[in-house]
N, C-alpha and C positions, 0 to 999 in steps of 0.2 A: 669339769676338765682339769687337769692334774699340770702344777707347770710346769715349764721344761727346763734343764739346765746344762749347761756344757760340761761334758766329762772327757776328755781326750782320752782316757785310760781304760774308758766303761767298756765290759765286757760280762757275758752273762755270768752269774756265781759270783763276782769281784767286791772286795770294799773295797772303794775309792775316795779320795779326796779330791773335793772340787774346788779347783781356780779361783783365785782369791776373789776377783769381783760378782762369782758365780757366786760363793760360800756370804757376799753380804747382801748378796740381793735376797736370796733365800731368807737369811736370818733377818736383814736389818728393814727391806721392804716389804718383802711375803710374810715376814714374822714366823714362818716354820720352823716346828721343832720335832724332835725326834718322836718317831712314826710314825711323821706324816707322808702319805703317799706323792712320789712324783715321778717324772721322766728324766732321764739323762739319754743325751744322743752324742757319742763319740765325733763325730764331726766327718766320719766317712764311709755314711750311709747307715749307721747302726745307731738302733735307739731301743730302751731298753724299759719295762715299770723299775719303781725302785721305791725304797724305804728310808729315810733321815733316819743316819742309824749314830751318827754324835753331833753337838754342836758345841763344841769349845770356840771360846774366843777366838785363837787365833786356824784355826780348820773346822771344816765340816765334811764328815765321812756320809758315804750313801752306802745300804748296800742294793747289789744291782739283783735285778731278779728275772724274769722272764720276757726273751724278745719283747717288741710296739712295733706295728707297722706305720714307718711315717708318711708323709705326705709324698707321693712318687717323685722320680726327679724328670725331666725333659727326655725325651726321647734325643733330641738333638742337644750334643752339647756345645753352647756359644761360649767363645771369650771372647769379653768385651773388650775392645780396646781403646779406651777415652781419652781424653785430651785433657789434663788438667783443667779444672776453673777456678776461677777467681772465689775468697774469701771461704766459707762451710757451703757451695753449691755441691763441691766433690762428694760431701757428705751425703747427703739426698741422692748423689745418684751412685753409690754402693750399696745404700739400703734399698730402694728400690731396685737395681739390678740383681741382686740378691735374693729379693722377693719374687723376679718374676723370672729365675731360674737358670742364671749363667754358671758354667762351674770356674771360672775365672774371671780376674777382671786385671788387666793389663795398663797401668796407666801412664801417659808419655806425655811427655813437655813437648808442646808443639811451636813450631816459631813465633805464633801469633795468643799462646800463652802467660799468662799477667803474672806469672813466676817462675822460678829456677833451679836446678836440680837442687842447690847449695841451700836453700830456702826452705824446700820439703825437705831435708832432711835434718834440719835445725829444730825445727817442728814438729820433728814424729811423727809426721802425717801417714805415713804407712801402718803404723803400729795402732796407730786410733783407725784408719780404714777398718785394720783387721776387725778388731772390737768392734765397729759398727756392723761389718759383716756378721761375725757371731751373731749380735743381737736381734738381726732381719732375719736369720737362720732362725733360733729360737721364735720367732713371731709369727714365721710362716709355717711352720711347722716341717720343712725340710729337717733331713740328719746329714747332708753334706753341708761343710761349711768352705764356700769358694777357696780359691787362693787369690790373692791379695798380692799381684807380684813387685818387685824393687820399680819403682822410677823409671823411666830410661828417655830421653832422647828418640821421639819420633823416627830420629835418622834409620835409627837401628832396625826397626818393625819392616821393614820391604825384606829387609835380609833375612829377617828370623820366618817371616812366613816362606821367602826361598828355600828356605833350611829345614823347611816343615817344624820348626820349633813352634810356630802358629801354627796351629790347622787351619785348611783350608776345603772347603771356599773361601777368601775373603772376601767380605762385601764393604766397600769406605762410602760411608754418606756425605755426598757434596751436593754442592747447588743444582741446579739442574741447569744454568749456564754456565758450571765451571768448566765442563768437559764435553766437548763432543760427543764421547764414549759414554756418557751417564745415560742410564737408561731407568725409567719408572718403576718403581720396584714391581708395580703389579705386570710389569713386560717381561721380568727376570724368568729364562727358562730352567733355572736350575733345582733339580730334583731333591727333595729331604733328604741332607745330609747327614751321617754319625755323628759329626763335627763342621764346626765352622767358625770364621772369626768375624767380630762385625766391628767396625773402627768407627769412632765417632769424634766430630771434631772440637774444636774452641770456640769461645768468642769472638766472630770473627770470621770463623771456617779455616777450612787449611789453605797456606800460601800457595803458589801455583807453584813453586819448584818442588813440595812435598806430593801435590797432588804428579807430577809429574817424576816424581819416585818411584811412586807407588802404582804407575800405571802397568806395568810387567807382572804386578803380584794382586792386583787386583780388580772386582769389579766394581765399577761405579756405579752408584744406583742412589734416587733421591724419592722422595717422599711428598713431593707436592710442590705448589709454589709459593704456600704462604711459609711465614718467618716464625720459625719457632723458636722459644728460650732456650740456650747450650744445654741448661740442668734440665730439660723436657726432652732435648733430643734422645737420648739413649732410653726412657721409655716406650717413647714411639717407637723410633726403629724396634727393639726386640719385640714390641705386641706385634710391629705388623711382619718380622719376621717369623715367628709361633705360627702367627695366624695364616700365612703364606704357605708353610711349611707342614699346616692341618694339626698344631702341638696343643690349640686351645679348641 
C-alpha cells in the first residue's frame, strides 16, 4: 500500500510541492526518496498515484500522475456541531469524526464549557484541529479533508441553522429527561437526508436556556439512558445516525 500525502495543489500532470509537515513526514519518518511511489489527495475529493520527484531539505516536489479512487465519502453529509471539551478530548473527537465521515465540524463554547473563546484562540486550537483533521483524512483514506470552522458561541447556532448556514435537519443530543420533545433516536421518523446537522453537547450537557434556544431549530433526540463520556458522545451519535439513515 503506497502512503498518502496532502497536496492542496495536486492535480493530474502537476509538479507539486508538499506542505512542510507533509514534506517531513515523507523524508524524515517514511524515509522516502525520490522514486518512490506514493498518493497525494488534494483535500476535495481528488487523489492521484504519484512519483518523489525531489527531496531537498527545505521542499519536496511530487510529480502527480494518474487518478486513485479513494475511499467513498457519505452519502449524507453531517456537520458536526460539538461542544468544546476540556483539556486534548477535542482532539479525539475530530479524528474520529473525521474518520467516520463528517464533511465538517463546527465547534461552540457552550455555557457549561471548561473554556473560552479568548483561550482557544491563545492556543491555536483551530489550527492544530485542522492538522489533526488532515491526518484522520490521510488514515482513513478519504480525499476530502472536512472543514474545521472558527469557534463561535453556542448562542449563534439556533440562528445560523435558521439561516440555512447549518443544514438541516438538525438533530441536538440531550438527555432524555431534558425535554419533553426528546424523542429516541430509534423513534426519529425522518427520511435520509443530502444533509444534516448533528449537535453535541459538553460536560455536563446543554443548560436548559440553550436547550430552550434551540428548540424552534431543532430536533431532540437521545440515545439511551446510560451516561456516556462527552469525547464518546459524538462517535456514538454519528454510528447510530449512518446506521439509522442505512450509510453503514
Amino acid at each position: 500500500m503506497h502512503a498518502r500525502f496532502y497536496a492542496p495543489a495536486a492535480r493530474g500532470g502537476s509538479l507539486v510541492t508538499l506542505p512542510v509537515e507533509e514534506a517531513q513526514h515523507l523524508t524524515r519518518v517514511l524515509r522516502l526518496t525520490v522514486g518512490d511511489r506514493i498518493r497525494v489527495f488534494n483535500g476535495r475529493g481528488q487523489e492521484f498515484d504519484a512519483i518523489v520527484d525531489t527531496t531537498a531539505r527545505q521542499a519536496v516536489t511530487v510529480r502527480v500522475g494518474e487518478p486513485h479512487m479513494p475511499a467513498p465519502e457519505p452519502r449524507i453529509a453531517i456537520t458536526l456541531v460539538q461542544a468544546v471539551l476540556k483539556g486534548d478530548k477535542m482532539d479525539d473527537v475530530i479524528r474520529d469524526a473525521v474518520m467516520l465521515g463528517v464533511v465538517a465540524v463546527q465547534p461552540v463554547v457552550a455555557s457549561r464549557s471548561e473554556t473560552s473563546l479568548a483561550t482557544l484562540d491563545r492556543g491555536h486550537r483551530r489550527e492544530r484541529w485542522e492538522r489533526i483533521a488532515i491526518s484522520s483524512t490521510k488514515q482513513c483514506g478519504r480525499a476530502v479533508v472536512p472543514r474545521i470552522a472558527d469557534v463561535v458561541p453556542f448562542a449563534h447556532v439556533p440562528a445560523a441553522i435558521a439561516a440555512l448556514a447549518l443544514p438541516g435537519p438538525a438533530l441536538m443530543l440531550v438527555e432524555p429527561s431534558a425535554s419533553a420533545d426528546a424523542l429516541a433516536l430509534t423513534d426519529l421518523d425522518v427520511p435520509p437526508p443530502v444533509e444534516a446537522t448533528l449537535l453535541v453537547g459538553p460536560e455536563g450537557g446543554w443548560a436548559t436556556h440553550e436547550i430552550s434556544a434551540a428548540q424552534s431549530t431543532c430536533r431532540f433526540v437521545s440515545i439511551g439512558a446510560r451516561t456516556l463520556r462527552a469525547d464518546a458522545m459524538a462517535v456514538v451519535a454519528l454510528s447510530a445516525v449512518f446506521a439509522m439513515w442505512k450509510e453503514f
